[in-house]
N, CA and C of each residue as an Amber inpcrd file, in Angstrom:
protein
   648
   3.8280000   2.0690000   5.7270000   2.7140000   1.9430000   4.7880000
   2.5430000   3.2180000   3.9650000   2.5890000   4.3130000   4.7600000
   2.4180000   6.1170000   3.8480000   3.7400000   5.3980000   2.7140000
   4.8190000   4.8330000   2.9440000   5.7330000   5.5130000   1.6590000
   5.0080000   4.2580000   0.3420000   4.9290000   3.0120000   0.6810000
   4.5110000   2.4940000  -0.2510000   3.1310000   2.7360000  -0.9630000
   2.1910000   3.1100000  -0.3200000   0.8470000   4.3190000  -0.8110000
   1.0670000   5.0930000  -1.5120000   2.3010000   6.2810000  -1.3420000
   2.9130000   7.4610000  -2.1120000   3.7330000   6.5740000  -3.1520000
   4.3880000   5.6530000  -3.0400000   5.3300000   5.2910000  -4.4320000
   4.0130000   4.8460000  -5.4530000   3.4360000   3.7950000  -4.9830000
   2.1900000   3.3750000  -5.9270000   1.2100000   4.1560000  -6.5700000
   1.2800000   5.4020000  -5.4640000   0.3650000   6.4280000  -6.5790000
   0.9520000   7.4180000  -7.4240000   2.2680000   7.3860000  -7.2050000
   3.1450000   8.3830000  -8.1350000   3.6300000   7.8260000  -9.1180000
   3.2950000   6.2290000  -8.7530000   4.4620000   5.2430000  -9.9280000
   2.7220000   5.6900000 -10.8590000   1.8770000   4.9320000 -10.6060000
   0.6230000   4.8740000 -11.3580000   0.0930000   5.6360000 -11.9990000
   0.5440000   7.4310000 -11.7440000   0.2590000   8.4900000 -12.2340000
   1.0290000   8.8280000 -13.1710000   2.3120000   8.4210000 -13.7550000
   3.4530000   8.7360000 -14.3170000   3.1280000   7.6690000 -15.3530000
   2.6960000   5.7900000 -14.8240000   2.3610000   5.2100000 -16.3410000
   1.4220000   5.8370000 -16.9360000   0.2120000   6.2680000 -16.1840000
  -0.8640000   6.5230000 -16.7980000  -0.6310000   7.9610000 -17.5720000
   0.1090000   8.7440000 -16.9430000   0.6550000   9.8300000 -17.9920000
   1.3680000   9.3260000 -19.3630000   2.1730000   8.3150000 -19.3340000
   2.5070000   8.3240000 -20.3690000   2.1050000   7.4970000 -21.5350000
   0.9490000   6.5150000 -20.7160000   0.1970000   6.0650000 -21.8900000
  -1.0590000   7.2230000 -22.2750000  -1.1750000   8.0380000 -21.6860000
  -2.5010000   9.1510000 -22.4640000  -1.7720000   9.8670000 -23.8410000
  -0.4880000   9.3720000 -23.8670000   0.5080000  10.1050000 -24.7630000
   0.2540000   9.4360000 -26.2800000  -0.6950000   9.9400000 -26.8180000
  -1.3420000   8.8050000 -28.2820000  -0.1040000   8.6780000 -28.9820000
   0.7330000   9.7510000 -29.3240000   1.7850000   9.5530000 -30.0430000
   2.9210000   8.3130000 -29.5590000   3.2980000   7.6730000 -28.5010000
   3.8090000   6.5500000 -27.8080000   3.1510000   5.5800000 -28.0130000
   4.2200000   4.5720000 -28.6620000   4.3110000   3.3800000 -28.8440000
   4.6690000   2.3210000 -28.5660000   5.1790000   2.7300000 -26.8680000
   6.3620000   2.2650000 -26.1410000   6.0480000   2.1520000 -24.7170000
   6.3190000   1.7510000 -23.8410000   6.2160000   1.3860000 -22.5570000
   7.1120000   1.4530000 -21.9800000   7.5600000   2.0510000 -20.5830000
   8.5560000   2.0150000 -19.9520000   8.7100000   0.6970000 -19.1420000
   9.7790000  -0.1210000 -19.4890000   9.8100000  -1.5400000 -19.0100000
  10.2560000  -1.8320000 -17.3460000  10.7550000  -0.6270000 -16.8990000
  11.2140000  -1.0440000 -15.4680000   9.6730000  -0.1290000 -14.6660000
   9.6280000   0.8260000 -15.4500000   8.7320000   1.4090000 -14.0460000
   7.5170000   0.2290000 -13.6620000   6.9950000  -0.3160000 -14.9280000
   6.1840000  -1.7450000 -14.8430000   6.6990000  -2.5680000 -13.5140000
   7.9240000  -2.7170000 -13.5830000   8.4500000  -3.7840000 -12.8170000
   8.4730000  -3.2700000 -11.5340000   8.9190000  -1.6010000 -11.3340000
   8.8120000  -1.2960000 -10.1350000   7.0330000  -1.0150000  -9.3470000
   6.5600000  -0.8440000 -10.1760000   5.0590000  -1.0790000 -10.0970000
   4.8060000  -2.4870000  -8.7820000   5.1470000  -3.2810000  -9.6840000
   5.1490000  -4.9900000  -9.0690000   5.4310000  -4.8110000  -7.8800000
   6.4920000  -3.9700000  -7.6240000   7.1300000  -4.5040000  -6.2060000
   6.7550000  -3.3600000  -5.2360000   6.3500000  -1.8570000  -5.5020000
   6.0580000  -0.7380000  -4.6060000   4.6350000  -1.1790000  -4.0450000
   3.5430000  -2.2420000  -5.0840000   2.4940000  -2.8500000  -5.1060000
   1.9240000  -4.1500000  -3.9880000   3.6130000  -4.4040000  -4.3240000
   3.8040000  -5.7730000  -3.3790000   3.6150000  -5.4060000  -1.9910000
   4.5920000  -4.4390000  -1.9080000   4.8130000  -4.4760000  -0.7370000
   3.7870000  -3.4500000   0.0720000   3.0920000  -2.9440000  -0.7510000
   1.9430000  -2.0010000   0.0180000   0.7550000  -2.8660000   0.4010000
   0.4370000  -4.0750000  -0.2760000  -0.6660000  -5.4970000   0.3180000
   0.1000000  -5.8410000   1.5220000   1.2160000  -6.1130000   0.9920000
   1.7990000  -7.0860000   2.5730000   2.0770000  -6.1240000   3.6040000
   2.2020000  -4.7370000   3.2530000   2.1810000  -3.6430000   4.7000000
   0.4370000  -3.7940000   5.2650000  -0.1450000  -3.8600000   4.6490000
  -1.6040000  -4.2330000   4.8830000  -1.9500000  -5.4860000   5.1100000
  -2.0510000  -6.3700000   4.6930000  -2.5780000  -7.9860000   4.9320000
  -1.6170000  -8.8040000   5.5410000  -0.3070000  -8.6770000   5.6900000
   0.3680000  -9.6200000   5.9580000   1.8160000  -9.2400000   7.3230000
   2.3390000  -7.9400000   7.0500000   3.0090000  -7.0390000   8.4020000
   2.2130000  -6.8850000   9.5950000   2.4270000  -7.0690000  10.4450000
   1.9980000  -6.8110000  11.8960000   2.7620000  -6.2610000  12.8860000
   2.5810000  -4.2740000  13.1170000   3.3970000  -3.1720000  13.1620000
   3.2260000  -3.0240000  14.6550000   4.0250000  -3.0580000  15.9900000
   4.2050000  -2.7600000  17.2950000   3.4420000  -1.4080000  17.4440000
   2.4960000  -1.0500000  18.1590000   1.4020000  -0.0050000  18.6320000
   2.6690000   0.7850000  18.8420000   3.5370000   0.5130000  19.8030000
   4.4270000   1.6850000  20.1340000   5.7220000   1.7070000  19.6500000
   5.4360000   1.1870000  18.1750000   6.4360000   1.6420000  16.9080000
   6.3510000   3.3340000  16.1260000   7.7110000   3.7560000  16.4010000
   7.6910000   5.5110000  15.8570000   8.6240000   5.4500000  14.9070000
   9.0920000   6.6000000  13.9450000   9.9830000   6.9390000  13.2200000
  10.1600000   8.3790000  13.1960000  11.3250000   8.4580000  13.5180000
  12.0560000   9.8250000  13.7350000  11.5930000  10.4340000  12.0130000
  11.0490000  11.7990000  12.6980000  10.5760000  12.5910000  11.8400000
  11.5480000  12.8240000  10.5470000  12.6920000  12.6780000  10.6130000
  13.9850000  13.0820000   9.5410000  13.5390000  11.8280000   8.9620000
  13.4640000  10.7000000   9.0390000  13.8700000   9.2130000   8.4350000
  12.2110000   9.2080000   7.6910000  11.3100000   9.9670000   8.3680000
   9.9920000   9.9110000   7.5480000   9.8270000  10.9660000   6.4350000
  10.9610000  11.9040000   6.3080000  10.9140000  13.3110000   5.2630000
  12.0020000  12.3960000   4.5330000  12.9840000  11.6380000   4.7640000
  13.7730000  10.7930000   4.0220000  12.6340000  10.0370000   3.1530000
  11.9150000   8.9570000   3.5060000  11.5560000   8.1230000   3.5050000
  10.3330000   8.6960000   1.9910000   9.8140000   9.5360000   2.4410000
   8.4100000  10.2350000   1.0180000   9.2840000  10.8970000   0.2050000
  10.6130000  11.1120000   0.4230000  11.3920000  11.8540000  -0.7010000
  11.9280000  10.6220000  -2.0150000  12.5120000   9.6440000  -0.7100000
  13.3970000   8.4310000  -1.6690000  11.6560000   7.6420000  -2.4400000
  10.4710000   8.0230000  -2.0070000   9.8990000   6.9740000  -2.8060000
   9.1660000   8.1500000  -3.6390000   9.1930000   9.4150000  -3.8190000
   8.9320000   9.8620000  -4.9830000  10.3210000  10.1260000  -6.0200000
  11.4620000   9.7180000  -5.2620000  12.3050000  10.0330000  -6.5120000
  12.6030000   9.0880000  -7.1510000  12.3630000   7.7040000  -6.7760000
  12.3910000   6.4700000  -7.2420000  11.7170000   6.5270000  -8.9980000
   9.7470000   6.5670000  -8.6330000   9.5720000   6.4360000  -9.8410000
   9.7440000   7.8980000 -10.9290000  10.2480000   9.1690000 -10.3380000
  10.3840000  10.0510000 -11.4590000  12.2240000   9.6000000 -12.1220000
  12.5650000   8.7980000 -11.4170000  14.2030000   8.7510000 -11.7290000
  13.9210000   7.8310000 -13.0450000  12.9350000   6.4740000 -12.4970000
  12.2560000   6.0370000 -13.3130000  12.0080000   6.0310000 -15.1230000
  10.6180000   6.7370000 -14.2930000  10.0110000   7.5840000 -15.5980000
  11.3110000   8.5970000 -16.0590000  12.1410000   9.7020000 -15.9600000
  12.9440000  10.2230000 -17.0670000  14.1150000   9.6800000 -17.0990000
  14.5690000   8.3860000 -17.4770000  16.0930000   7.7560000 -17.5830000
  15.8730000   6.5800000 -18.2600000  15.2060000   5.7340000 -18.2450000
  15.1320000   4.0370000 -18.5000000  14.4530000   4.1440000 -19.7710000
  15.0230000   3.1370000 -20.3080000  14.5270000   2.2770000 -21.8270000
  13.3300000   2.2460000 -21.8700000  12.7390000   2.2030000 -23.1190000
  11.2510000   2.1790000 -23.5400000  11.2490000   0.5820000 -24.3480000
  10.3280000   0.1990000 -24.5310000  10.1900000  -1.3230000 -25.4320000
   8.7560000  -0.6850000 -26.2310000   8.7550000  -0.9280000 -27.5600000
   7.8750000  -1.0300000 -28.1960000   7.1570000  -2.0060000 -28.3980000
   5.7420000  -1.3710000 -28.2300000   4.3450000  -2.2300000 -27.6260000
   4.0950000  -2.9310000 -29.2250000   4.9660000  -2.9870000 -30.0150000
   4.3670000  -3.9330000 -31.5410000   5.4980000  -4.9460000 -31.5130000
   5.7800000  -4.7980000 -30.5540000   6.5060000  -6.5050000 -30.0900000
   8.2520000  -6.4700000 -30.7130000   8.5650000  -5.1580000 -30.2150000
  10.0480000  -4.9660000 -30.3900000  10.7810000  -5.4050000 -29.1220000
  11.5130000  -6.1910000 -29.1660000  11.8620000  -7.0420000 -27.3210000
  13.9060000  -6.6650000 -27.9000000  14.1780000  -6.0700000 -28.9690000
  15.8470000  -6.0660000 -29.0370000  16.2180000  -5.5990000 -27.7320000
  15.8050000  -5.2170000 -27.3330000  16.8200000  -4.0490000 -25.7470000
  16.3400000  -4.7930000 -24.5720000  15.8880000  -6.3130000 -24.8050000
  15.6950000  -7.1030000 -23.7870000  17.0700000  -8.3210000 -23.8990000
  17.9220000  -7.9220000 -23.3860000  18.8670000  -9.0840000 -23.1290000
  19.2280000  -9.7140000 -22.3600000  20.2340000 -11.0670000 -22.1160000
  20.4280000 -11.3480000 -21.2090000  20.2730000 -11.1350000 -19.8760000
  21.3970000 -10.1830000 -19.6450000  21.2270000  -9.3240000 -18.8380000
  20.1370000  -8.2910000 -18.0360000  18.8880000  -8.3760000 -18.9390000
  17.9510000  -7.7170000 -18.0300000  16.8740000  -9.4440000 -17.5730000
  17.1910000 -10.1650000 -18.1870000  16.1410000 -11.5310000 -17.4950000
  17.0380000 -11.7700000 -16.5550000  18.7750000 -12.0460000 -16.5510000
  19.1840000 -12.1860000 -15.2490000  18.3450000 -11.2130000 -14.0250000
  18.4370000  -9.8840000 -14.2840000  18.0910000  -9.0730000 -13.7660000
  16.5230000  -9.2860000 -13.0730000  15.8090000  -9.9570000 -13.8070000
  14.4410000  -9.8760000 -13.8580000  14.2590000 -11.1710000 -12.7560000
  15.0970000 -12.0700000 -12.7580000  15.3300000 -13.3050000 -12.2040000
  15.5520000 -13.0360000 -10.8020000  16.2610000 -12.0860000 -10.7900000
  17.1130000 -11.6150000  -9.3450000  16.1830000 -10.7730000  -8.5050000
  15.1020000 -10.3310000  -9.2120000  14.1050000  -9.3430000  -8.8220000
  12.7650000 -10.1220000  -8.2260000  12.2330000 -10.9190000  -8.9360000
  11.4080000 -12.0760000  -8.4520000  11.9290000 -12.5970000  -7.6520000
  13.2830000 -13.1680000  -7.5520000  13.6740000 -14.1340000  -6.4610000
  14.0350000 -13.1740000  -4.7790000  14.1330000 -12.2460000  -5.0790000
  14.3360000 -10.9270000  -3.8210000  13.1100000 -10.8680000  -3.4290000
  12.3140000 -10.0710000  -3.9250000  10.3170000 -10.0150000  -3.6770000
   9.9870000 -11.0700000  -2.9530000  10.7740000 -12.4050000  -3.6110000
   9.7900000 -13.4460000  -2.3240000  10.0680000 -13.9210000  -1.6590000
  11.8010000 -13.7230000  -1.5910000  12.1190000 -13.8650000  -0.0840000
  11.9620000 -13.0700000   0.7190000  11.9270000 -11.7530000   0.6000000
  11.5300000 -10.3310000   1.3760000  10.1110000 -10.7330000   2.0470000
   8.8510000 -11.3400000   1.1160000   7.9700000 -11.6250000   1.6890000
   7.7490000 -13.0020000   2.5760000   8.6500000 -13.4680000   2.4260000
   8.9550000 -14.5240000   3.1920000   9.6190000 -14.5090000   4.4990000
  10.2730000 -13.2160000   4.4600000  10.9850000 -12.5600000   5.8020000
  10.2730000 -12.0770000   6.2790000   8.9470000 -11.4790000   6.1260000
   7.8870000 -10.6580000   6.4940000   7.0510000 -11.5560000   7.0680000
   6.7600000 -12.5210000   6.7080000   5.6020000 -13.3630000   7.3940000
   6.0270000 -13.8470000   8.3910000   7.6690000 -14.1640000   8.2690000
   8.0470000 -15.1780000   9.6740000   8.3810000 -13.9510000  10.1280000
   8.1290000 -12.8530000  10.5880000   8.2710000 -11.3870000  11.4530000
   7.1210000 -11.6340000  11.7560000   5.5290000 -11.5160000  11.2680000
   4.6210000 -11.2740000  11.4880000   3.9100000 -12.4420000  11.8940000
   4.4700000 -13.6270000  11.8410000   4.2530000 -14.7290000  13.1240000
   4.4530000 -14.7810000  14.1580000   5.9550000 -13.8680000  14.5780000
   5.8990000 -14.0360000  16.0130000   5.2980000 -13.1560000  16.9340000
   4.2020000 -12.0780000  16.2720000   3.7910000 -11.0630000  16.4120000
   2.1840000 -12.1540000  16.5930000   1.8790000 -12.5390000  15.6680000
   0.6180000 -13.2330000  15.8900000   0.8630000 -14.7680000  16.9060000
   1.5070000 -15.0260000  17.0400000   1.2250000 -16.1150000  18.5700000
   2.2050000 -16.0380000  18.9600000   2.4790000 -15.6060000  19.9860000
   3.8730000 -14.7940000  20.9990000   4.3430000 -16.0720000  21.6060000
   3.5090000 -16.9980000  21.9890000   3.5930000 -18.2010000  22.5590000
   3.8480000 -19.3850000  22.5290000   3.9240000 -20.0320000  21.1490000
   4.6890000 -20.9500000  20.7110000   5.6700000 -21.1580000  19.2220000
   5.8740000 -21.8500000  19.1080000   6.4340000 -21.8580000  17.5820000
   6.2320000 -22.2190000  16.5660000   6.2540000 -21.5060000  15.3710000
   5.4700000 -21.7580000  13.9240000   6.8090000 -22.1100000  13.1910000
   5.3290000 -22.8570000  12.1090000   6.0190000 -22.8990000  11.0360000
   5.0270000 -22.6530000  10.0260000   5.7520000 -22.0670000   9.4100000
   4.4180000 -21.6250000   7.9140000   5.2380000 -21.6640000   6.7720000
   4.4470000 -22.7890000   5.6260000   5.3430000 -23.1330000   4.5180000
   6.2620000 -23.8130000   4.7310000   7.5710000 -23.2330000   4.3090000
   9.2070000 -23.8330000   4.0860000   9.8390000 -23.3970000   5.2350000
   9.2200000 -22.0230000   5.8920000  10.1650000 -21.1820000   6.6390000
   9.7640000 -21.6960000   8.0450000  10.2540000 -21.7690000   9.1340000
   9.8200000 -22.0140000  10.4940000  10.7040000 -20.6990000  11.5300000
   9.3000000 -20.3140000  12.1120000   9.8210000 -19.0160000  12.9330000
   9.4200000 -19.6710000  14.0420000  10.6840000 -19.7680000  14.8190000
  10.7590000 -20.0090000  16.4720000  10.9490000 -19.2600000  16.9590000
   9.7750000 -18.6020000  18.1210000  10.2860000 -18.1360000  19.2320000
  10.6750000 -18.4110000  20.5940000  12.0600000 -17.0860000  20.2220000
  12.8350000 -17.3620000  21.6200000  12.2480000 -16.1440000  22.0150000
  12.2650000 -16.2920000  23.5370000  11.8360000 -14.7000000  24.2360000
  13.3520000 -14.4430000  25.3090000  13.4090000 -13.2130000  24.9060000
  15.2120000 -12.7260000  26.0720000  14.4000000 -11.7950000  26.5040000
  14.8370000 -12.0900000  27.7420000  14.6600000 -11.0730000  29.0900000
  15.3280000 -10.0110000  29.2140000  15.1240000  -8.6630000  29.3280000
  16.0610000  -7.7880000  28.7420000  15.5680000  -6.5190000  30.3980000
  16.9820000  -6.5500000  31.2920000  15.9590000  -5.6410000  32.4810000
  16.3560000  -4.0550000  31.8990000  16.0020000  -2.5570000  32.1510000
  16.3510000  -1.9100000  32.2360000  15.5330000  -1.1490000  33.4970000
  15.8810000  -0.0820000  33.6690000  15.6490000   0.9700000  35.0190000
  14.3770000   1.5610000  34.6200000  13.4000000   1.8670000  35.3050000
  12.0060000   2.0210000  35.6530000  11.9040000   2.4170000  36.7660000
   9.7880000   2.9440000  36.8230000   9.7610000   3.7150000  37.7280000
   8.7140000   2.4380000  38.8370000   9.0650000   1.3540000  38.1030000
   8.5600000  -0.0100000  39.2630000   9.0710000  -0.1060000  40.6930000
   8.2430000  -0.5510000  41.5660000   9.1550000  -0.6930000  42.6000000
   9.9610000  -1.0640000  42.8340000  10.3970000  -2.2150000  41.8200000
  11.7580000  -2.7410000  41.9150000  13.0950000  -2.2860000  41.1610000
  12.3180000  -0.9790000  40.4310000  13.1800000  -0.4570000  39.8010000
  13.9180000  -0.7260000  38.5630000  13.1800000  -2.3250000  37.5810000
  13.2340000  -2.4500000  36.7990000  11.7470000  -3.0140000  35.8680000
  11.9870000  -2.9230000  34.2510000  10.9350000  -3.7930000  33.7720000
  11.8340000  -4.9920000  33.0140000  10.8600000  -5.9900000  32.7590000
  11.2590000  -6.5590000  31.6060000  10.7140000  -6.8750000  30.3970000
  11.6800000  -6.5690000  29.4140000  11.4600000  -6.0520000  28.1360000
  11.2450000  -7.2930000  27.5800000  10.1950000  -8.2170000  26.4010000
  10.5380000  -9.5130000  25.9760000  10.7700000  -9.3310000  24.2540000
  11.5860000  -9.9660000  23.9270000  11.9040000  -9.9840000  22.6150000
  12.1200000 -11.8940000  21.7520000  11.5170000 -11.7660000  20.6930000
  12.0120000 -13.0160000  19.7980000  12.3450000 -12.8290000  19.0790000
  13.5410000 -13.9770000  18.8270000  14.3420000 -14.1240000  17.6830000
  13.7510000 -14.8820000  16.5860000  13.2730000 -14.1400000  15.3640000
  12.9400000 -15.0830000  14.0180000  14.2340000 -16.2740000  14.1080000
  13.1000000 -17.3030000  13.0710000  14.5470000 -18.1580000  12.8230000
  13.8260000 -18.8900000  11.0690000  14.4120000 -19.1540000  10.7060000
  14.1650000 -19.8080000   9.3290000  14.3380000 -18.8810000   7.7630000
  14.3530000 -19.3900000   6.7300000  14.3220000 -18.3320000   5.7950000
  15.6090000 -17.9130000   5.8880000  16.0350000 -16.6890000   5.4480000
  17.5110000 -16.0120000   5.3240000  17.7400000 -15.4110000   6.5850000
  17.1570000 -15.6190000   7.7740000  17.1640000 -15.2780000   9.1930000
  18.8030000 -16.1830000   9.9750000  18.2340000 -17.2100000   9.0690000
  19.6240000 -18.0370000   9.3420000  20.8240000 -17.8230000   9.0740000
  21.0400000 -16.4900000   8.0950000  22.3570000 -16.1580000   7.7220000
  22.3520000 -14.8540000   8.2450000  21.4500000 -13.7240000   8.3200000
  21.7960000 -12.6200000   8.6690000  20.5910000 -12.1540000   9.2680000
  21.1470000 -10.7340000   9.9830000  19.9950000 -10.7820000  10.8890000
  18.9020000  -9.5570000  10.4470000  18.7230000  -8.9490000   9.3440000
  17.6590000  -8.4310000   8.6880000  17.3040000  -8.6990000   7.6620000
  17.1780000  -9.5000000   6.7240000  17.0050000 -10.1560000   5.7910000
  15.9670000  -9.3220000   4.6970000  15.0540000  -9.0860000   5.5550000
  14.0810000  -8.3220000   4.6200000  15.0110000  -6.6250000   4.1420000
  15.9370000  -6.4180000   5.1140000  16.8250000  -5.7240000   4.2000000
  17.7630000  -5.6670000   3.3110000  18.0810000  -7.0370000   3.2090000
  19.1850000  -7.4750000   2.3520000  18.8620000  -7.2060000   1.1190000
  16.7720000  -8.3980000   1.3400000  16.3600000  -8.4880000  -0.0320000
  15.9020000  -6.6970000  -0.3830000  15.5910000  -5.9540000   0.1480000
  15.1430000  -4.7520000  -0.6590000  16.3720000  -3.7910000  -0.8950000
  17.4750000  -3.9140000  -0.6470000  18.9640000  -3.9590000  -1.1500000
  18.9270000  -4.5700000  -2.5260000  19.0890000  -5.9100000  -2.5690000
  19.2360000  -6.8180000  -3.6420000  17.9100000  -6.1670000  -4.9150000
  16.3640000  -6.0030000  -4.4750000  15.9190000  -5.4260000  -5.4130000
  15.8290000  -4.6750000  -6.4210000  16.9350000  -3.3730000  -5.7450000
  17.0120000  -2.1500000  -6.0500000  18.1630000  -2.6390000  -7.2860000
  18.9710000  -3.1120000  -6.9270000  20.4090000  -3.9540000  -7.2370000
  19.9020000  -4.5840000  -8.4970000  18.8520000  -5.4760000  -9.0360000
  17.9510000  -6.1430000 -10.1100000  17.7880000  -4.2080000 -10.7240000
  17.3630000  -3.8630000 -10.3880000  16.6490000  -2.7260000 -11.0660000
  18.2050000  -1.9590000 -12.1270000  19.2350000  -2.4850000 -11.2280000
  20.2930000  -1.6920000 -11.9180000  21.2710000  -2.4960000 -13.0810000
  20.8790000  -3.8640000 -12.6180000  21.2660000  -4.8480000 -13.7330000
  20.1060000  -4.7300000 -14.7920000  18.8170000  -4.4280000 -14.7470000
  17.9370000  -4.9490000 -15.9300000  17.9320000  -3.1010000 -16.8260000
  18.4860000  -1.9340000 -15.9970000  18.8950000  -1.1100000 -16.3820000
  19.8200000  -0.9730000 -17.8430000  19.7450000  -0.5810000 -19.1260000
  20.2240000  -0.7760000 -20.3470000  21.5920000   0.1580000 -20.3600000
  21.3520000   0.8760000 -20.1510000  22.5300000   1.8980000 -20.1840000
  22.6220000   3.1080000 -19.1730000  24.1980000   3.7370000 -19.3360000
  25.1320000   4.2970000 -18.6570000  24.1530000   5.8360000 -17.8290000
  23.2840000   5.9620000 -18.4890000  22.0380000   7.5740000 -18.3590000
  21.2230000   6.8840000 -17.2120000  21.0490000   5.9530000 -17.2610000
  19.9410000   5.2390000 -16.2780000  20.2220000   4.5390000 -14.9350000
  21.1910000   3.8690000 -15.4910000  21.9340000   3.3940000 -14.2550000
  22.4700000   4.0410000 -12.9750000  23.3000000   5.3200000 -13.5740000
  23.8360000   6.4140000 -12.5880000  22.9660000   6.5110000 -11.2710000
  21.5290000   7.2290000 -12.1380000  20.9440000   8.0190000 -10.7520000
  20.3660000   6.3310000  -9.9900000  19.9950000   5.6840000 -10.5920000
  19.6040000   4.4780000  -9.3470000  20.7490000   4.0850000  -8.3830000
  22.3540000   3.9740000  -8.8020000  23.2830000   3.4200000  -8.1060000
  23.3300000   4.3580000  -6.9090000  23.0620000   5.6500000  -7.4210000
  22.9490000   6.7630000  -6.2760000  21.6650000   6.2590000  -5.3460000
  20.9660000   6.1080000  -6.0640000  19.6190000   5.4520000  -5.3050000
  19.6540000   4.4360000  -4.1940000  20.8910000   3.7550000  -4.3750000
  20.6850000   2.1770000  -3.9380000  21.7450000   2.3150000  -2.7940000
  22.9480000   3.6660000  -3.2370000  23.8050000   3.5700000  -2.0270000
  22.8350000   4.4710000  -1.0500000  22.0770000   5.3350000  -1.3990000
  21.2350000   6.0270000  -0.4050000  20.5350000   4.7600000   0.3740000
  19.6900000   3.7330000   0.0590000  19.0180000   3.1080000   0.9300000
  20.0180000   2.1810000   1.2320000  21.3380000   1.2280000   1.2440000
  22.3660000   0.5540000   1.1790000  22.5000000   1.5610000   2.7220000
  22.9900000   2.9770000   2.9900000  23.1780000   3.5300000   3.9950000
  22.0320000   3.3530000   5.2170000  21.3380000   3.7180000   4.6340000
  19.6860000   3.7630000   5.4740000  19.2820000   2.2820000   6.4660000
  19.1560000   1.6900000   5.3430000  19.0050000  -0.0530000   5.8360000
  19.8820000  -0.0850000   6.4900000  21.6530000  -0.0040000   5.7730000
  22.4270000  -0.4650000   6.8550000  22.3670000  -0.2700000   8.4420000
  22.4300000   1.2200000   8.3320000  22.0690000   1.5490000  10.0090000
  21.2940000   0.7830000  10.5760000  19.7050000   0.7140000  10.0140000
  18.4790000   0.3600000  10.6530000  19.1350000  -1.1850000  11.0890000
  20.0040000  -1.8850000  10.4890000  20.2560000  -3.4150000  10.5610000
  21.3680000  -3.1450000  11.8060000  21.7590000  -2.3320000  11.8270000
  23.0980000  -2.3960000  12.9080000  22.5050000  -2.3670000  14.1820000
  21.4780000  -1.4670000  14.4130000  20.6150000  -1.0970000  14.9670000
  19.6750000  -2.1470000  15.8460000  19.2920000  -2.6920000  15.0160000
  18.4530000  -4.1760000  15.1520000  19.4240000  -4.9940000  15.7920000
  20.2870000  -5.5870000  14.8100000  21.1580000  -6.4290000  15.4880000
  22.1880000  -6.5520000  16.6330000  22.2560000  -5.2980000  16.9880000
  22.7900000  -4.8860000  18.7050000  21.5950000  -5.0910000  19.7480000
C-alpha cells in the first residue's frame, strides 16, 4: 500500500506541476494513464486486498519498491509525448489505442486476480464464486518442524482457481507485467520508450522471482 500512496502522490504532484505552467498547452498523455492505474490499485490495496497479519518484506525489496515507484512517474513526466489540450490528437495512433486497449484489459484482470485472492482470505471455508471468476478453495496440509510436542505444525494453504489462475500461477503478476508493456506500446518514440523498457525488465525480474517463489 506505502508504494502505491507514494506513486499517486508523486504522479499528482508532477501533473499538477505542470498544469500551474500557464504557458502549456499540452498534457502529458501517459502520466494521465498511469495516474488510472497507480490510483487503481491504491483503492483495491485498501477496499478490496486482504493482507496476512504475518505478511513482511525484506527491507531491500521495500528500498526497491519506493525507488521503482518514484522513478516511474519522473521517467514519466521527462520523456513522453505531450497532446495539445485544443484538440490536437495527430500523435494518437493506432498503436497507442492498441496500447490503450491492452492497458484497460490488464487493470481488470489484475483486479480480478485480486478479488479471487481476497476471497479466499474472506471465507477460508467454502467456495466462492464472485462474478465470472470462481475461487475454490483447496486447503494442503503442509507439516514442518516446531516446538509442538509432536514436533510439527500444520501450515494450511489455498489454491485460487478461476480467472487467469487457470493458466498460470500469479496472474496478478503477469497482468502488472503486461501493464507496464501497454505503457511502452502507447509510448511514441525511441527517447521514451528506452527508460520504461529498462523499467519493465526491472519489475519483469522482481515479479519473476516473487512468482517462482509462490509457485514452489
Amino acid at each position: 500500500t506505502h508504494f502505491y500512496i507514494l506513486g499517486t502522490v508523486v504522479n499528482s504532484i508532477l501533473i499538477f506541476l505542470h498544469h500551474l505552467d500557464k504557458e502549456s498547452s499540452s498534457f502529458n498523455v501517459l502520466q494521465w494513464i498511469y495516474q488510472i492505474h497507480v490510483t487503481r490499485r491504491l483503492l483495491e490495496c485498501l477496499f478490496v486486498s486482504c493482507f496476512s497479519s504475518s505478511a513482511l518484506i525484506h527491507v531491500v525489496h521495500y528500498v526497491l519498491g519506493i525507488t521503482y515507484y518514484i522513478s516511474v512517474p519522473l521517467t514519466i513526466r521527462n520523456c513522453c509525448f505531450y497532446v495539445s489540450v485544443m484538440g490536437d490528437s495527430s500523435f494518437l495512433s493506432v498503436r497507442f489505442y492498441f496500447g490503450f486497449i491492452m492497458f484497460i484489459y490488464a487493470n481488470y484482470k489484475q483486479y480480478d486476480s485480486h478479488v479471487i485472492l481476497a476471497s479466499l482470505r474472506h471465507q477460508k471455508s467454502k467456495e466462492l464464486e464472485e462474478g465470472s471468476s470462481a475461487a475454490k478453495a483447496i486447503t494442503i496440509q503442509k507439516s514442518s518442524t516446531s516446538s509442538s510436542p509432536k514436533g510439527k505444525s500444520i501450515a494450511s494453504y489455498k489454491i485460487p482457481y478461476g480467472g487467469w489462475f487457470q493458466y498460470v500461477s500469479c496472474p496478478h503478476y503477469t497482468t502488472e507485467i503486461l501493464i507496464y508493456i501497454s505503457l511502452i506500446i502507447m509510448a511514441q518514440n525511441i527517447k521514451c520508450t528506452s527508460p520504461l523498457i529498462a523499467l519493465v525488465l526491472f519489475i519483469l525480474l522482481e515479479l519473476g522471482h516473487s512468482a517462482l517463489s509462490q509457485h514452489d
